[in-house]
C-alpha distance (Angstrom), angle and dihedral (degrees) to the residues before:
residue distance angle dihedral
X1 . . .
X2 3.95 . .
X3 3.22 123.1 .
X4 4.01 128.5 -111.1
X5 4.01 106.3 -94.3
X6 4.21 105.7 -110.1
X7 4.07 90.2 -117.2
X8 3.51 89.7 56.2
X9 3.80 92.9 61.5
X10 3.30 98.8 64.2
X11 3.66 99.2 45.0
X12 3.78 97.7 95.9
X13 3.89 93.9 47.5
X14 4.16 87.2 52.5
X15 3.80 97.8 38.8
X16 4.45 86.9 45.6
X17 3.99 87.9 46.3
X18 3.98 98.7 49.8
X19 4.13 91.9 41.4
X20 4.53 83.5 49.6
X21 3.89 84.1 48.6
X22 3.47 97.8 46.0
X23 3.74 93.3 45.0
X24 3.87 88.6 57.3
X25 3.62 97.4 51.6
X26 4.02 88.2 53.2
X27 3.49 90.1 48.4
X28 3.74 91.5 46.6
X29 4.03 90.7 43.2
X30 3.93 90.0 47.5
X31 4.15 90.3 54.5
X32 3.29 97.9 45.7
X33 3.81 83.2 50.6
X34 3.74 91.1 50.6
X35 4.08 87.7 49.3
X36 3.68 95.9 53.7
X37 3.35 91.4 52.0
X38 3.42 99.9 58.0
X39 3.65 90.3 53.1
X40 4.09 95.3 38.4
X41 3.89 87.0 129.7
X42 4.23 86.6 53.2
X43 3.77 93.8 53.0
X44 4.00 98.8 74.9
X45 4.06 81.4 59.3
X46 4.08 83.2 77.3
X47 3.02 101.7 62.7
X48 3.84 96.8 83.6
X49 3.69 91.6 36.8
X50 4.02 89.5 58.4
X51 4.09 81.7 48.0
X52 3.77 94.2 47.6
X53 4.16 96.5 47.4
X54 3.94 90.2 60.2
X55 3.48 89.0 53.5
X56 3.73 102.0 42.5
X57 4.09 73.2 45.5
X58 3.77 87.2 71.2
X59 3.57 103.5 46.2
X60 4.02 91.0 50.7
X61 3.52 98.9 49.3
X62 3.78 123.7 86.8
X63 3.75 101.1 -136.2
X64 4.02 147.5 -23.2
X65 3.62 100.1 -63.7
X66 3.90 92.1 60.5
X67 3.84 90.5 50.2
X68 3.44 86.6 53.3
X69 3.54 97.3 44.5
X70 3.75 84.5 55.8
X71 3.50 103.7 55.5
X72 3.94 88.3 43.4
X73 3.76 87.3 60.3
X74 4.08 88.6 43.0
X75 3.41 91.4 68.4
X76 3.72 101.8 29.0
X77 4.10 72.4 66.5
X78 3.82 93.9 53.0
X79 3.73 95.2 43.7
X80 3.83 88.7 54.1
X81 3.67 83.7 50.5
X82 3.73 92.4 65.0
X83 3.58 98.3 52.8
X84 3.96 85.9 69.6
X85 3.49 120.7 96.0
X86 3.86 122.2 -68.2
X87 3.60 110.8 -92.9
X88 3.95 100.2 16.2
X89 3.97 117.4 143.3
X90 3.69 85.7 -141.4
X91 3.69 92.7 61.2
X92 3.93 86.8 48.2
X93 3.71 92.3 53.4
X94 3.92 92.4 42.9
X95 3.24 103.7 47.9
X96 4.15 99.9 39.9
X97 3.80 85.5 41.2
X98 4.05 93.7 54.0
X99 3.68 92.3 48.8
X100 3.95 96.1 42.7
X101 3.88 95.2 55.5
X102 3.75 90.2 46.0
X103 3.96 91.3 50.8
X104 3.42 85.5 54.4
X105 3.42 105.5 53.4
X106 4.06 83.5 44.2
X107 3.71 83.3 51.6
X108 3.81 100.6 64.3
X109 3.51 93.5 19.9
X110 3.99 83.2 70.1
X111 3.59 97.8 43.0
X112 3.38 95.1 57.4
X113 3.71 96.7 48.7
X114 3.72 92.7 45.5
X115 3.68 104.1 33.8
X116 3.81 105.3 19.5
X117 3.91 134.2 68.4
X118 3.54 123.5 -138.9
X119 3.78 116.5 -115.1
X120 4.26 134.2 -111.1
X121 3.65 113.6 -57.3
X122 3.67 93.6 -152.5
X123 3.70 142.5 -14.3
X124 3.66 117.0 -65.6
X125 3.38 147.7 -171.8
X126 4.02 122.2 -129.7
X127 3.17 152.6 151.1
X128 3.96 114.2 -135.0
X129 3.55 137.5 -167.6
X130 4.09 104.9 -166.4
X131 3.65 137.8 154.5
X132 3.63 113.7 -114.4
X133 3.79 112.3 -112.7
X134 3.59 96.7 -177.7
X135 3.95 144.9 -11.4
X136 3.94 126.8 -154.5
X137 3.88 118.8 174.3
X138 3.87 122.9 -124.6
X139 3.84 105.9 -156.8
X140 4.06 97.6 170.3
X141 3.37 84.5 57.7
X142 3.77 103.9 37.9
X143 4.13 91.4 -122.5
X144 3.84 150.0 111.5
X145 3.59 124.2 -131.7
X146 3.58 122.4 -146.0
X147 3.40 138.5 -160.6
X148 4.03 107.4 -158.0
X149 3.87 135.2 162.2
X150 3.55 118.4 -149.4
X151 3.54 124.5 -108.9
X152 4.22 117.7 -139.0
X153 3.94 88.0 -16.5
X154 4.08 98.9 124.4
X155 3.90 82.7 176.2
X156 3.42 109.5 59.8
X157 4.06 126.4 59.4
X158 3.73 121.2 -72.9
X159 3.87 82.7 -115.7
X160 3.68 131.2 32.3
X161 3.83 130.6 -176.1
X162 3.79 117.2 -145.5
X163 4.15 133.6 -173.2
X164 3.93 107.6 -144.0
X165 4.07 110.4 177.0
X166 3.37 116.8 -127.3
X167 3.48 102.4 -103.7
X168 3.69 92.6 58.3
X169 3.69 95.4 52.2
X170 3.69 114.9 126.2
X171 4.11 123.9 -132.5
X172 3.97 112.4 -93.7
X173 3.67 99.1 17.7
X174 3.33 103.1 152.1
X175 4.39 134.9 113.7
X176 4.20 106.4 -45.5
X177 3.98 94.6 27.4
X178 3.87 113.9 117.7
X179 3.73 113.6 -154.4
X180 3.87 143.4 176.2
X181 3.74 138.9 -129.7
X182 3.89 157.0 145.6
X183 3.90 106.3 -115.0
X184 3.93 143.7 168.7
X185 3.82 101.9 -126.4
X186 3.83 110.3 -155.9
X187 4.17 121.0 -146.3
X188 4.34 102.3 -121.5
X189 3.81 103.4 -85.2
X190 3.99 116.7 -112.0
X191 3.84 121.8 -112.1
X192 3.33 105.3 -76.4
X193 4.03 94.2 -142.9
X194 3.91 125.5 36.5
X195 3.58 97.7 -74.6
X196 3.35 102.4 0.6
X197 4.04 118.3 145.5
X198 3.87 102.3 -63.1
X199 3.59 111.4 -151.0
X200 3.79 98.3 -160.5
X201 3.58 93.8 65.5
X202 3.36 91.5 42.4
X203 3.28 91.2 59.8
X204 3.70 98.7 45.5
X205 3.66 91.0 61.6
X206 4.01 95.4 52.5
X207 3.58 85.6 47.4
């Protein structure tokens, strides 16, 4: 009598372990149904959450690959979505919720390259002539800040901020007043924590 082939001994044991598998995921897919319909008047709340991850997306990642890494995976999320079952809230959710956080990483990501100006490479040294935008005192530490934007300086930002101690303030400085200088310009300092405030972006998006 021949004997059974090896692959056909382990057959049952595969066949048994992909139908166990596959009932779990319906039984997981079916409660997480039940679950989101319980809270079907919660799920609209999302919506702005989705929106608000792409753009915290843009603000934590280094640079323009990343974002677009991230709205590659947003919709590799909402296409997955759509090979769920017809009708399913989950599908909803996933597929609305993949193309929401990659609209708003697109979102910011195209304000800043339209509206904003990217920040100081590296330190310099200049001299400016600027029209003063703005002036706020700093008495605990014995300085002015200004608000200026450079005049004829195609280099530098349309707006740059600048600490001038008291004693070297000049007479009439104030909103209007044009004035000229040598100074050390400064690139925005990065967060000093893991997503701490970062002022280059920040100042990208003011432009």
């Amino acid at each position: 009598m021949d004997a059974m082939p090896p692959s056909m001994a382990f057959e049952p044991r595969q066949t048994s372990l992909m139908v166990e598998v596959t009932a779990r995921l319906r039984a997981g897919f079916a409660a997480v149904e039940r679950w989101l319909e319980k809270e079907r008047e919660q799920v609209p709340l999302w919506a702005p959450i989705a929106l608000g991850v792409g753009i915290a997306a843009w603000f934590a990642l280094p640079h323009r690959m990343a974002w677009l890494a991230f709205c590659c995976g947003a919709l590799a999320l909402a296409c997955l979505g759509v090979l769920l079952p017809d009708g399913a809230r989950l599908r909803r959710m996933m597929v609305a919720g993949g193309v929401l956080a990659c609209m708003g990483c697109v979102l910011i990501w195209g304000k800043a390259s339209l509206l904003g100006q990217a920040p100081l490479a590296r330190a310099t040294f200049v001299r400016v002539t600027g029209d003063v935008l703005s002036v706020r005192a700093v008495p605990a530490q014995q300085m002015v800040r200004a608000m200026l934007r450079p005049v004829d300086a195609p280099t530098l930002p349309k707006v740059i901020r600048v600490n001038i101690a008291d004693s070297d303030v000049p007479i009439g400085l104030g909103e209007g007043a044009t004035i000229r200088f040598r100074v050390r310009l400064m690139p925005p300092a990065p967060p000093s924590v893991p997503g701490g405030y970062d002022f280059a972006a920040r100042a990208i998006l003011k432009g």
